[in-house]
N, C-alpha and C positions, 0 to 999 in steps of 0.2 A: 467229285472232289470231296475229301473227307476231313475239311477243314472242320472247325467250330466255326460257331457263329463269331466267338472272341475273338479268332484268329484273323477274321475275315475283317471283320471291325479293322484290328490293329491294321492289317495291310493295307485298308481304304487309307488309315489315318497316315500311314507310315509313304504312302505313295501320293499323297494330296488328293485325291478321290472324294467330293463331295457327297452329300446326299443320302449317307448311309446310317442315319437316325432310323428309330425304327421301323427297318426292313427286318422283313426276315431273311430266314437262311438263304431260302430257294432265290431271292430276290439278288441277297449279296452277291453270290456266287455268279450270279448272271452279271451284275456291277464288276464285280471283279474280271469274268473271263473278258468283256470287255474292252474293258482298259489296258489289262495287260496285252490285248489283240493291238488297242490305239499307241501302247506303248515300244509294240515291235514294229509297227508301221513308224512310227517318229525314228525309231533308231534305226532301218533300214533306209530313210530318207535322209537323214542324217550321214549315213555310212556312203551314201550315192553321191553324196553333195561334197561330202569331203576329197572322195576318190578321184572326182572330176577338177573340184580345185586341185588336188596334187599333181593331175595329169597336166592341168594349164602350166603349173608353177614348172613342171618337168624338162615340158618342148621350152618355155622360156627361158629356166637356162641352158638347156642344149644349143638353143639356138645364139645363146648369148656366150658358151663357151664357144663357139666354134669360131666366134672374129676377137675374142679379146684375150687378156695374157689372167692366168691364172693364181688368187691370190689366197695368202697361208696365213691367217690371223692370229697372233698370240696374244695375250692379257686384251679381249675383246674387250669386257664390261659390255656397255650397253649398244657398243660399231659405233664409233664413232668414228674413229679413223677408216671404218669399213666400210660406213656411209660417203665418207667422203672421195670414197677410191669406186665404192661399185652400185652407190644407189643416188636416187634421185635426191638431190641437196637442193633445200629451200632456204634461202636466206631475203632480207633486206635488200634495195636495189641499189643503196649504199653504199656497200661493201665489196659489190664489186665490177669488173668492166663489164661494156656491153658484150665485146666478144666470148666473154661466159656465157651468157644468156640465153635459154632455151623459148624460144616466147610462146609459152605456151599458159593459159590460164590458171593461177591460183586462186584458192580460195579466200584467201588473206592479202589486203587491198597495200599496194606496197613493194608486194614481197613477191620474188621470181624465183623462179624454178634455173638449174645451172644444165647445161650439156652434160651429160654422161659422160665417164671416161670409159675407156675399155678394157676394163678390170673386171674377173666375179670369182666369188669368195668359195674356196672350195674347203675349209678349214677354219674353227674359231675356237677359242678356247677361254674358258674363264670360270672362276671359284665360285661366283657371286649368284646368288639364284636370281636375286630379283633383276640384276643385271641381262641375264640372260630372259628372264619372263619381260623384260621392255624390250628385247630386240625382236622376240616371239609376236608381240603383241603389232609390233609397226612392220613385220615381214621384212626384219633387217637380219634375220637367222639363217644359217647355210651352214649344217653339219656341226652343228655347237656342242663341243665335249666338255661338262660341266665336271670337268678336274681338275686336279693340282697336275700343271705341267710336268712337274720333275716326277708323279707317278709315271704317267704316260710317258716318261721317257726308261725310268727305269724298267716299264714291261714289253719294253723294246715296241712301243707302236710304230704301225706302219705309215707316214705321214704321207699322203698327199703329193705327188708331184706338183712343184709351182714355179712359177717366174719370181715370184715379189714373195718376200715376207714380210709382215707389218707385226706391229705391235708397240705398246705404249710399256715396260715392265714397271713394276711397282715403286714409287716414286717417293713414299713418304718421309724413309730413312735418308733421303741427298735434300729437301726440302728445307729452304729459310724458317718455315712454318712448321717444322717439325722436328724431333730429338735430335735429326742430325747424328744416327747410329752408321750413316753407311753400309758399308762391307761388316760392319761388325753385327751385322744380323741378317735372320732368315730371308726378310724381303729383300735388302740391300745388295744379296747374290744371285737372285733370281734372275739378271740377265746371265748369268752362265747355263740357266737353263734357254736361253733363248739361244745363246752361241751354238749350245750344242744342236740344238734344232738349225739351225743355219749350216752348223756344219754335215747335218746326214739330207740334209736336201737339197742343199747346192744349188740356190736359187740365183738368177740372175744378180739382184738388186736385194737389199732387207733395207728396212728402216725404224731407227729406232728412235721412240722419241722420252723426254724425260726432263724434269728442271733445270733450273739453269744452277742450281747446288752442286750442279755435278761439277763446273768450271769454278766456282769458292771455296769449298769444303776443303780444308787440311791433307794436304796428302795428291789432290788433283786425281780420283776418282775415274776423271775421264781417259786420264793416259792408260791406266788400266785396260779398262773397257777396249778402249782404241786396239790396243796390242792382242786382248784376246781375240777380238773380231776380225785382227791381222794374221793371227796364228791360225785359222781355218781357209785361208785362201782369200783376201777380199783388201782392197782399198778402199781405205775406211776412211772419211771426211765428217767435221761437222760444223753446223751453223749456231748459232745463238737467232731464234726467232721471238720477235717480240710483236704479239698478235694483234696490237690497236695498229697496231703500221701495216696491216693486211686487211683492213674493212672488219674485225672483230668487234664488238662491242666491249674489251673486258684486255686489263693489263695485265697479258698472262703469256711469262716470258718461258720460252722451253727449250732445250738444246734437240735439236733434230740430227741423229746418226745418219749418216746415209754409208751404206757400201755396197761396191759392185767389186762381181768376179773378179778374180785379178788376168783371165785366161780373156777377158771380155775389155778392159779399161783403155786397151792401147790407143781405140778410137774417140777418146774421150778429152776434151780442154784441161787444164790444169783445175781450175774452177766446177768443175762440171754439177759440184752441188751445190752451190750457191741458188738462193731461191731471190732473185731482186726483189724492193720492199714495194712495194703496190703504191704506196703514199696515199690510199683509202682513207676516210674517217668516217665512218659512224656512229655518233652518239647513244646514248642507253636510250636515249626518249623515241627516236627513229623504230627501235626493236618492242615498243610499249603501247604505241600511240592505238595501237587498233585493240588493247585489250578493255576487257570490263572491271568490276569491282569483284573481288570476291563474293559479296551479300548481293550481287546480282547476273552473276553469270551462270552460262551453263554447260560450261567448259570446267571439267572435275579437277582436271588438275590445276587449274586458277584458284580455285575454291581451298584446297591445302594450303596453308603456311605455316611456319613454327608461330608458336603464341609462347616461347622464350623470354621471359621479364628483360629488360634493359638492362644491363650493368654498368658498371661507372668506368672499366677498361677492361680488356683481354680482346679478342678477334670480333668480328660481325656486331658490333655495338654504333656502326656511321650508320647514317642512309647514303643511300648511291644519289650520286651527283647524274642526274637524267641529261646534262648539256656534256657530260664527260663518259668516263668509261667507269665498267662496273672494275672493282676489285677481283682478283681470282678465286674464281670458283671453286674452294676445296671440297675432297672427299668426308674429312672427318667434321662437317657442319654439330652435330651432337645439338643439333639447335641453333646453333647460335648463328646461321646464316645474317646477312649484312641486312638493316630496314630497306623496306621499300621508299618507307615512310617516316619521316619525325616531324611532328608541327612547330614550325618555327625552326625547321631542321636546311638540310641545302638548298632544297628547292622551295622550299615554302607551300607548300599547299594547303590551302585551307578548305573549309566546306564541312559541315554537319555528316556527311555522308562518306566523307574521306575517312576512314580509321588509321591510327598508328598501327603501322603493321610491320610485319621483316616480310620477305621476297618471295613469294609462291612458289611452287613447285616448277610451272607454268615459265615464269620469267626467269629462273634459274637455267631452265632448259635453255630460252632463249637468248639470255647470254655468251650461254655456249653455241650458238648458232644451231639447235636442233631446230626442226620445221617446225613450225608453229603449228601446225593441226597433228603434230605427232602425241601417239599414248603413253600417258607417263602413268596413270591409275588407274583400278580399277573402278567403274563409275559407282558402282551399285556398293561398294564397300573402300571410299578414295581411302589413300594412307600417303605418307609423306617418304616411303622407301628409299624411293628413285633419288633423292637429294643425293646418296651416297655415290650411285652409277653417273649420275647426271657431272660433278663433279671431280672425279678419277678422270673422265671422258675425252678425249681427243678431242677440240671443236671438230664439227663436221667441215665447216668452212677450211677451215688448216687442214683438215685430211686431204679436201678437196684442190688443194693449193698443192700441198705434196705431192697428190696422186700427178697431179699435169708437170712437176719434174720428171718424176720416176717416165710416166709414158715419153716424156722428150728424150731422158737416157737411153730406155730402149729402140727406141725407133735411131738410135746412131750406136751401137751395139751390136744388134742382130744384120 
């Protein structure tokens, strides 16, 4: 080796390599070949352990394509709507019937695990990195193209054969809570990127979901919508859902597209999309009651909240009423997510140990019906990202509620 002694220094120092005070040369070099030896052993064990997880993850879903119908995800974010059509949904036992119910043990005293549908995501797509780094992290990812849709259409990609298309398109512009620009901006047309995808795949069923803006707004937004989704082959239906009426914790109303083939509809009710309303209630305190304090837990993403000063008015200035339902979860929080906490506030809480606080990361998730032992940070470096994904989000719950229409359409279809 014809390093220096400096050099060998710097690459102890630069690779975390202890104990290299004064050694000499001959000594370093021995230190070095070493570690870089213990260094290729950690990364060919490393390299063995990955291969072997990929090969689990392979045969599972092989095994899981071959009995379920195949799904095409647009404006992912973080699956939520993904989760709720093709992964294991943990909610409250609340929220919803027994016939949901998988009984099978959680970690979280309360809280049940739901039946699988038979669904699995062969396509996802979305802008948002960290969005896509939370679906990474909880193994909610399956082929995730971290693009702008209308590139990947313009470069003619090859999508996926599917049954179902899902997706939430970007909702801000038709929003009570927002400009209210519609059609007259970039995001506000971005379901004609979805149509077009619906129309080069020809999937059984799409569903598309979005605010309830869409039936207020000037001009009625939805007729639009309606007629292009009609113009590619499909009878197109929609609901107004409103999610405290399905076991959600949070009053968050949204208009759910549904359409099917029009080569496929003939065997179908007049109603056929119609989701009946569960008459569920669950409170915000139900979805709380099992967490800690921020100053004493050891759960990361409990430990983030915004530290946002108070203001005297504009959005996220209440505390949430824990006997009632949270407020809707938005995307563009910028802070000012809703209190947990105000002393003397709805709920009253008092105690030395209670801080005024606004809403963790943690309980925001769970609002939105994510599992409570899902990863929303990184522990060793938490950040408050995820508010954004968390937010934009489809509840899992409501995905979950959707997916078991869609599977009753097709099962009187095919």
């Amino acid at each position: 080796m014809s390093d220096t002694r400096e050099s060998l220094i710097t690459w102890c120092k630069t690779n975390g390599v202890k104990g290299y005070s004064g050694k000499k040369k001959e000594d370093l070099i021995r230190m070095v070949e070493e570690a870089k030896k213990e260094q290729k052993e950690q990364k060919e064990q490393k390299e063995q352990k990955e291969t072997k997880e990929q090969e689990v993850l392979d045969k599972k879903e092989s095994s899981i394509s071959q009995n379920s119908y195949a799904v095409l995800s647009l404006f992912t974010g973080m699956g939520g709507m993904d989760l709720g059509f093709a992964e294991q949904v943990v909610v409250h036992r609340q929220s919803v019937q027994e016939v949901d119910i998988d009984h099978v043990n959680t970690p979280t005293p309360n809280f049940v695990a739901l039946k699988r549908h038979p669904f699995h995501v062969v396509f996802q797509n979305d802008i948002l990195p960290i969005a896509q780094k939370v679906a990474e992290w909880n193994h909610w990812n399956h082929h995730y193209h971290l693009r702008d849709i209308r590139e990947l259409l313009e470069e003619k990609f090859e999508f996926p054969a599917a049954e179902v298309v899902i997706g939430g398109f970007p909702c801000q512009d038709f929003s009570h809570a927002g400009k209210r620009k519609g059609f007259d901006s970039q995001r506000g047309t971005l379901y004609q990127a979805y149509v077009e995808v619906v129309r080069r795949v020809q999937p059984l069923v799409f569903v598309a979901e979005n605010v309830n803006g869409l039936l207020t707004m000037p001009g009625e937004p939805i007729r639009q919508i309606v007629t292009d989704f009609s113009a590619v082959g499909y009878d197109v239906k929609y609901q107004l859902i409103k999610c405290e009426e399905y076991g959600i914790p949070q009053t968050r109303w949204r208009v759910i597209i549904m359409g099917v083939r029009r080569d496929k509809v003939g065997s179908l009710p007049e109603d056929w999309n119609i989701i009946p309303v569960s008459h569920l209630r669950c409170p915000l305190r139900s979805y709380f009651q099992h967490l800690e304090e921020p100053d004493v837990t050891d759960d990361a993403a409990q430990k983030i909240y915004s530290k946002a000063a108070r203001l005297e008015k504009g959005q996220g200035q209440k505390e949430v009423n824990l006997d009632e339902f949270a407020p809707t979860m938005r995307a563009e929080h910028h802070g000012n997510i809703e209190f947990r906490r105000i002393h003397a506030g709805e709920n009253n809480e008092q105690g030395h140990d209670l801080k005024e606080r606004r809403l963790t990361l943690r309980e925001a998730a769970l609002i939105q019906t994510f599992p409570p032992q899902c990863i929303l940070t990184e522990t060793k470096r938490p950040s408050s990202a995820a508010y954004k994904p968390i937010g934009n989000a489809v509840p899992p719950l409501l995905g979950y509620i959707i997916a078991k229409k869609v599977k009753w359409i097709l099962g009187l279809i095919q």
